[in-house]
C-alpha positions as CSV (number, residue, x, y, z in Angstrom):
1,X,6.2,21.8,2.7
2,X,8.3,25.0,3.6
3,X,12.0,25.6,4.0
4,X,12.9,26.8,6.7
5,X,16.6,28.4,7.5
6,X,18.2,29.9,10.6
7,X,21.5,31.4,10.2
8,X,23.5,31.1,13.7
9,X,26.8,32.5,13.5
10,X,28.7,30.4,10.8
11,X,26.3,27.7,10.7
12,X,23.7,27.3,8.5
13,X,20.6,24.7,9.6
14,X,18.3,23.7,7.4
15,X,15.1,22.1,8.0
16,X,12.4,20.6,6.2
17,X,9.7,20.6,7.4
18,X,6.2,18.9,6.7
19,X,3.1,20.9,8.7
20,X,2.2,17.2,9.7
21,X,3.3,15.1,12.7
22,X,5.2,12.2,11.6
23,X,5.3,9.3,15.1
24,X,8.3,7.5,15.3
25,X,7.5,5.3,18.3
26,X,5.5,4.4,20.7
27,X,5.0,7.3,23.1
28,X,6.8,9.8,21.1
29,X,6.7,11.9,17.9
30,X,8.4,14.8,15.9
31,X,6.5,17.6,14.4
32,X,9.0,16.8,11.2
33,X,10.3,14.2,9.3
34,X,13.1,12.8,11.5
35,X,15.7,14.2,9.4
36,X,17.4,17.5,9.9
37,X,20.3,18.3,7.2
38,X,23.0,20.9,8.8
39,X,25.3,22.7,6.7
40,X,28.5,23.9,8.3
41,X,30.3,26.7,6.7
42,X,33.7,26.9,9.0
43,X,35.7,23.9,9.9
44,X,36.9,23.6,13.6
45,X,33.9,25.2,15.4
46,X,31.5,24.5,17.8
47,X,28.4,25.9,17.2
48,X,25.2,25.3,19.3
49,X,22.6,24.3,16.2
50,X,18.7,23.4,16.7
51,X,17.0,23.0,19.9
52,X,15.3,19.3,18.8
53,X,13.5,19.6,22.4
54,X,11.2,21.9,21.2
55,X,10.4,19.1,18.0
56,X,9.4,16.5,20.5
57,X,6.1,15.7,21.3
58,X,3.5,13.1,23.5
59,X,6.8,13.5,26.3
60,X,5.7,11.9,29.5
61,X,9.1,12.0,32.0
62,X,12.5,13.2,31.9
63,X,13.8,13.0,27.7
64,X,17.9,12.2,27.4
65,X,19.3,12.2,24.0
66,X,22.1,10.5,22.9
67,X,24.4,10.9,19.5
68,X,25.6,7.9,17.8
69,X,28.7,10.3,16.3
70,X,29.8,12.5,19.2
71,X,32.9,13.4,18.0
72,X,31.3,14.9,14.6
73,X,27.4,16.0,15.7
74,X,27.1,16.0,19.6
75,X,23.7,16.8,21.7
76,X,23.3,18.5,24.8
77,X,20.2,18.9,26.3
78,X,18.9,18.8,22.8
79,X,20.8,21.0,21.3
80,X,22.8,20.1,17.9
81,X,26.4,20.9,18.1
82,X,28.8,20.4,15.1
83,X,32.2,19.6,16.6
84,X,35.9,19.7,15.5
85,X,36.6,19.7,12.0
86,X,33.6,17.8,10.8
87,X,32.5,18.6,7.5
88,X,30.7,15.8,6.4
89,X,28.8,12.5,8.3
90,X,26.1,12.0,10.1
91,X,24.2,10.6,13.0
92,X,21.5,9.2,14.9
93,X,19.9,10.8,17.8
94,X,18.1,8.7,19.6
95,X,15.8,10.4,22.4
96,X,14.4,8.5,25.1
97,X,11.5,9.1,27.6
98,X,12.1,7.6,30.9
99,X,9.8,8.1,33.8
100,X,11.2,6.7,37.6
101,X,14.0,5.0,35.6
102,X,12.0,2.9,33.4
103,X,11.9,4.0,29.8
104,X,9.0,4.8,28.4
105,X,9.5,5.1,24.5
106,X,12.1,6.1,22.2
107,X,12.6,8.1,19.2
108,X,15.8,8.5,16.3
109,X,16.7,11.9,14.8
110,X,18.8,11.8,11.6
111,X,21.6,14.6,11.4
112,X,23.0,15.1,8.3
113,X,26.5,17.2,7.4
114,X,25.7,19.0,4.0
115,X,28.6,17.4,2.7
116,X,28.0,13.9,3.6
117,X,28.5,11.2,0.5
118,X,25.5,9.6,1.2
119,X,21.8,10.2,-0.8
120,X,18.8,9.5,1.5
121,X,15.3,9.0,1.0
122,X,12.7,11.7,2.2
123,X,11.2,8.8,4.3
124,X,14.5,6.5,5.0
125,X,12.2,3.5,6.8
126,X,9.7,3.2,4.0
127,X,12.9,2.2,1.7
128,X,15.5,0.1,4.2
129,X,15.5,-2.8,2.1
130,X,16.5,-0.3,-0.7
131,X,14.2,-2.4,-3.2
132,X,11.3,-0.7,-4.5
133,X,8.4,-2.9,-6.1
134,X,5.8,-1.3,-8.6
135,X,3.0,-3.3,-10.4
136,X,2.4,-2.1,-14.0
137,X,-0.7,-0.5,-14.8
138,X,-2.6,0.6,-18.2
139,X,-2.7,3.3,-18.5
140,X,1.1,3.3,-17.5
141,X,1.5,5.7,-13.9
142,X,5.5,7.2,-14.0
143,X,7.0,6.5,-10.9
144,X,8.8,10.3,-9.4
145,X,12.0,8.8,-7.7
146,X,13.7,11.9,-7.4
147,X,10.7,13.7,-5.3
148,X,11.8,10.9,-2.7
149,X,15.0,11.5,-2.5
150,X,16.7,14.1,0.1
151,X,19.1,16.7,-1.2
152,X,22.0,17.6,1.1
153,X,23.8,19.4,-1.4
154,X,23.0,22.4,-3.8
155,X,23.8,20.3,-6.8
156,X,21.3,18.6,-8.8
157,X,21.0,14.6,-8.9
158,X,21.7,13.0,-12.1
159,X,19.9,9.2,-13.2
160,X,21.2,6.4,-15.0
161,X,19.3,2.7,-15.5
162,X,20.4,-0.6,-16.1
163,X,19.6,-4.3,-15.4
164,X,21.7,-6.4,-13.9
165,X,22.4,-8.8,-17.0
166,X,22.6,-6.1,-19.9
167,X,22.5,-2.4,-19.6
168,X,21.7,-1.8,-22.7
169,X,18.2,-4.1,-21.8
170,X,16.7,-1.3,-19.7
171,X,14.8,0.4,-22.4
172,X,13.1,-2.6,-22.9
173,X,12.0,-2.7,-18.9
174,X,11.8,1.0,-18.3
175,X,13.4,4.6,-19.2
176,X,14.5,7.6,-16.7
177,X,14.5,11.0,-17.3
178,X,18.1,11.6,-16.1
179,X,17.3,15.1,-14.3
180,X,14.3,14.8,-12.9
181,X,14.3,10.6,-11.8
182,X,11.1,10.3,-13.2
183,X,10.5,6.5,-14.2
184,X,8.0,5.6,-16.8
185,X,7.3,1.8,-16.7
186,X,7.9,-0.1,-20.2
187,X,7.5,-4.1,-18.8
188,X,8.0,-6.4,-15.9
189,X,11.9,-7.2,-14.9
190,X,14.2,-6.1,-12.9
191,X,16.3,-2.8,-12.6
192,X,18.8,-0.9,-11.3
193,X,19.0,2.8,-10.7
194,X,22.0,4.8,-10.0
195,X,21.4,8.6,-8.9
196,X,24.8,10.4,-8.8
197,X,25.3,13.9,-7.1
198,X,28.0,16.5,-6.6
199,X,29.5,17.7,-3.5
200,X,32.3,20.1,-2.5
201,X,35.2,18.6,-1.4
202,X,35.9,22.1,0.4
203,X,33.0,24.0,0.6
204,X,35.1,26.8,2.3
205,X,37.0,27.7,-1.2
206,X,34.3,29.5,-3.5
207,X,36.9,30.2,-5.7
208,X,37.9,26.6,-6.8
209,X,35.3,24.5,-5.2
210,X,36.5,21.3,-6.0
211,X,33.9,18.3,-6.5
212,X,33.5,14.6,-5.8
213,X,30.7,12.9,-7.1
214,X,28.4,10.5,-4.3
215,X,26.5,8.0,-5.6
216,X,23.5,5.3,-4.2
217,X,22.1,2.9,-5.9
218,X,18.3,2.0,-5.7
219,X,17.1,-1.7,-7.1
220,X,13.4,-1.9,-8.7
221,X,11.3,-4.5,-9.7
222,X,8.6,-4.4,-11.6
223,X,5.5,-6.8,-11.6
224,X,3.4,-7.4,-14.4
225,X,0.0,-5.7,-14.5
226,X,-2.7,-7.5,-12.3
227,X,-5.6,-8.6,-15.0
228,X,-8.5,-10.1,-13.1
229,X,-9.3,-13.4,-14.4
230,X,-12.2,-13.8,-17.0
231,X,-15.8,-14.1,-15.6
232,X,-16.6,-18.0,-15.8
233,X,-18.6,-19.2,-18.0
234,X,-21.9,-20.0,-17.9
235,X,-23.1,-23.0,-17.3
236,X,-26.9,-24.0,-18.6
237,X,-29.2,-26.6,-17.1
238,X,-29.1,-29.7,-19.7
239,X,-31.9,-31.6,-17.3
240,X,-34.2,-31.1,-14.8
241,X,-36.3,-34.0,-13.0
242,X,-39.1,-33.8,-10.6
243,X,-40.4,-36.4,-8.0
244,X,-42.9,-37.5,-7.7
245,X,-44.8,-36.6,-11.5
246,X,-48.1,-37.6,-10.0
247,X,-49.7,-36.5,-6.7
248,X,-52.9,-37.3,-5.2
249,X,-54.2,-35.3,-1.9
250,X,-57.2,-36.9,0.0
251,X,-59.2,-34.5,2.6
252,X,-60.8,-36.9,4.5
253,X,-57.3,-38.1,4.8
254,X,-56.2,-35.3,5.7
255,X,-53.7,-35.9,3.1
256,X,-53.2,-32.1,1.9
257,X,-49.7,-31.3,1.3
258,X,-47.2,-33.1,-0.5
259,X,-43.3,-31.8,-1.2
260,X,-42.2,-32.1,-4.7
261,X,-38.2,-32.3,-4.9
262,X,-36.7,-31.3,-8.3
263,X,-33.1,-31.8,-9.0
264,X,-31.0,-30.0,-11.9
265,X,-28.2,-31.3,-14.2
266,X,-24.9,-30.6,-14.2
267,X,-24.8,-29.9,-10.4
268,X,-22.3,-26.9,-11.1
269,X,-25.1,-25.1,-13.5
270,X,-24.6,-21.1,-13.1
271,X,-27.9,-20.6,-12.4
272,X,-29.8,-23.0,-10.4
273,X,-33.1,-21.1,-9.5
274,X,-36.4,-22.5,-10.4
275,X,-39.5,-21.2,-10.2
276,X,-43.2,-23.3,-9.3
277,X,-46.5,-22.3,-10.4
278,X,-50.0,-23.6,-10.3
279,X,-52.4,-23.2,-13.5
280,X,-55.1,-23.0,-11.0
281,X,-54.2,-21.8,-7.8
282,X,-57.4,-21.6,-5.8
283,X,-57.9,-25.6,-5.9
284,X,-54.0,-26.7,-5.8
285,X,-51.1,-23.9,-3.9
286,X,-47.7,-24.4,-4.9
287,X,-45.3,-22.2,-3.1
288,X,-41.7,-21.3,-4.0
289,X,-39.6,-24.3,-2.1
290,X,-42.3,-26.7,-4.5
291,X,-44.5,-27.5,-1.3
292,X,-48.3,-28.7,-2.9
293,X,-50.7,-27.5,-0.6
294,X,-55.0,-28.6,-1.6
295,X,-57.5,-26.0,-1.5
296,X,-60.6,-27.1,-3.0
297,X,-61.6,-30.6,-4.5
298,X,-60.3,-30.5,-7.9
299,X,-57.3,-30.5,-10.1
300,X,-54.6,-28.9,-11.2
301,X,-51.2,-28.4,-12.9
302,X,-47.9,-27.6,-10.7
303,X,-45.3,-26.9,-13.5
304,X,-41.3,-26.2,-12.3
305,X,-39.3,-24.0,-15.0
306,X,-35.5,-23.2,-14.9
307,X,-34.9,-19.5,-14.7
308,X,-31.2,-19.5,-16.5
309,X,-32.9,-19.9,-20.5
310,X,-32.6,-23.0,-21.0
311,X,-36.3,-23.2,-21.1
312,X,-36.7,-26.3,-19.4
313,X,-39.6,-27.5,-17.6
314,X,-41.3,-30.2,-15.9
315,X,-45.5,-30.3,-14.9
316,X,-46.8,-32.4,-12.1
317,X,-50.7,-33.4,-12.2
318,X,-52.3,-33.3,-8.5
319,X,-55.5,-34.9,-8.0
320,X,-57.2,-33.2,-4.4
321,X,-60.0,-35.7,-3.6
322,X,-62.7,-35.6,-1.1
323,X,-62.4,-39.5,0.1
């Protein structure tokens, strides 16, 4: 971010700007956050200020703007005038694309007297609900309040906390560092943050520049730290049962495969898998899925084992017989 200021007569602008584009509507966006703070210097002029037409991008038709405070910040063409004896307020204004009379998209411009008694946020539609929500972590994170909060005066904020019950009962939620705004999380609860600021009642007298103090208060909430629930435990195989125990294959039959079906108990066991094996697998196959298959006349062993270490298995004689 860089300050940029432009000195035009006996007005002073000052923008901040953020070498990022920031969109505010559909159609439209601002190559800065849409909030310009102007500081006026003499009282009773009527001073063409910033050309915002040159701010506004992804124009399609003919842009109008409109002030929501004429009589204190008025537009022309996009150009900021400050008017009459305005020395603090503010206003909104909005721009709007229209092509053949139908409007396209919209766009809001904050303008900000120096002087105003009001404390805004760098990013005013992030925080509207003025109720800011942090979850705890460990290690603990500090939460920087004053980085988001937008200066339109030369003199520093100042931080106090309290909770709505007991102000002495913040300590116990979290603590501020009164110059900087920097939170540090303590535990969950609710809070209250009051950042308090100076400003010039007459801005034109350096020699007894009288001050009133603005204040805005900013509620918080904090949630308790998220801790992912314990892995379940696990749950061992107590039984295992095979069907049928006995199998007899015929060739001439053509009796050759036969599906044994094992079942496990407790139905919710972590670890279901079982594994089949033959103790002679070129006269009787057994595959995977417990499926018998007869390879040569003979006999053999099929034996089902749980995987999970409950070392429990089950054998299964199979006969293969020529006739």
């Amino acid at each position: 971010m860089y300050l940029n200021t432009l000195f035009l007569d006996k007005i002073i602008i000052i923008i901040y700007i953020y070498m990022e584009t920031y969109t505010l509507s559909r159609g439209l966006s601002i190559n800065c956050p849409p909030i310009i703070i102007i500081s006026s210097s003499a009282a009773g002029d009527s001073v063409t200020g910033k050309d915002i037409s040159q701010l506004i991008l992804g124009a399609t038709g003919t842009l109008s703007y409109v002030s929501s405070n004429p009589s204190a910040i008025g537009v022309n063409y996009g150009q900021i005038g400050v008017y009459g004896s305005s020395q603090s307020g503010s206003a909104t204004i909005t721009v709007t694309d229209t092509v053949g009379g139908s409007v396209i998209s919209t766009a809001s411009i904050r303008v900000i007297l120096k002087n105003t008694a009001e404390i805004f946020f760098t990013d005013p539609t992030v925080y509207s609900n003025n109720l800011i929500e942090i979850t705890l972590t460990n290690p603990v994170t500090n939460y920087d309040l004053g980085a988001l909060l937008l200066s339109a005066s030369d003199q520093p904020f100042n931080f106090t906390i309290s909770t709505p019950a007991n102000p002495t009962d913040a300590a116990s939620i979290a603590t501020i560092d009164t110059s900087t705004g920097i939170i540090t999380p303590v535990g969950p609860g609710n809070f209250t943050v009051t950042v308090t600021q100076q400003v010039k009642s007459d801005p034109n007298n350096l020699a007894y520049p009288f001050y009133r103090a603005r204040t805005k208060t900013i509620d918080f909430k904090l949630n308790p730290i998220v801790v992912p629930p314990p892995p379940s435990a696990d749950i061992k195989i107590t039984s295992l049962t095979v069907n049928p125990t006995k199998i007899i294959l015929n060739k001439l039959k053509k009796k050759l495969t036969k599906l044994i079906i094992a079942s496990v108990e407790p139905n919710n066991a972590t670890n279901q898998t079982l594994i089949w094996s033959s103790n002679k697998p070129k006269i009787i196959k057994v595959n995977s899925s417990g499926l018998v298959v007869g390879k040569k006349i003979g006999n053999a062993t099929i034996t089902c084992k749980t995987t999970d270490g409950s070392n429990i298995s089950k054998n299964i004689n199979v006969i293969f017989k020529p006739k």
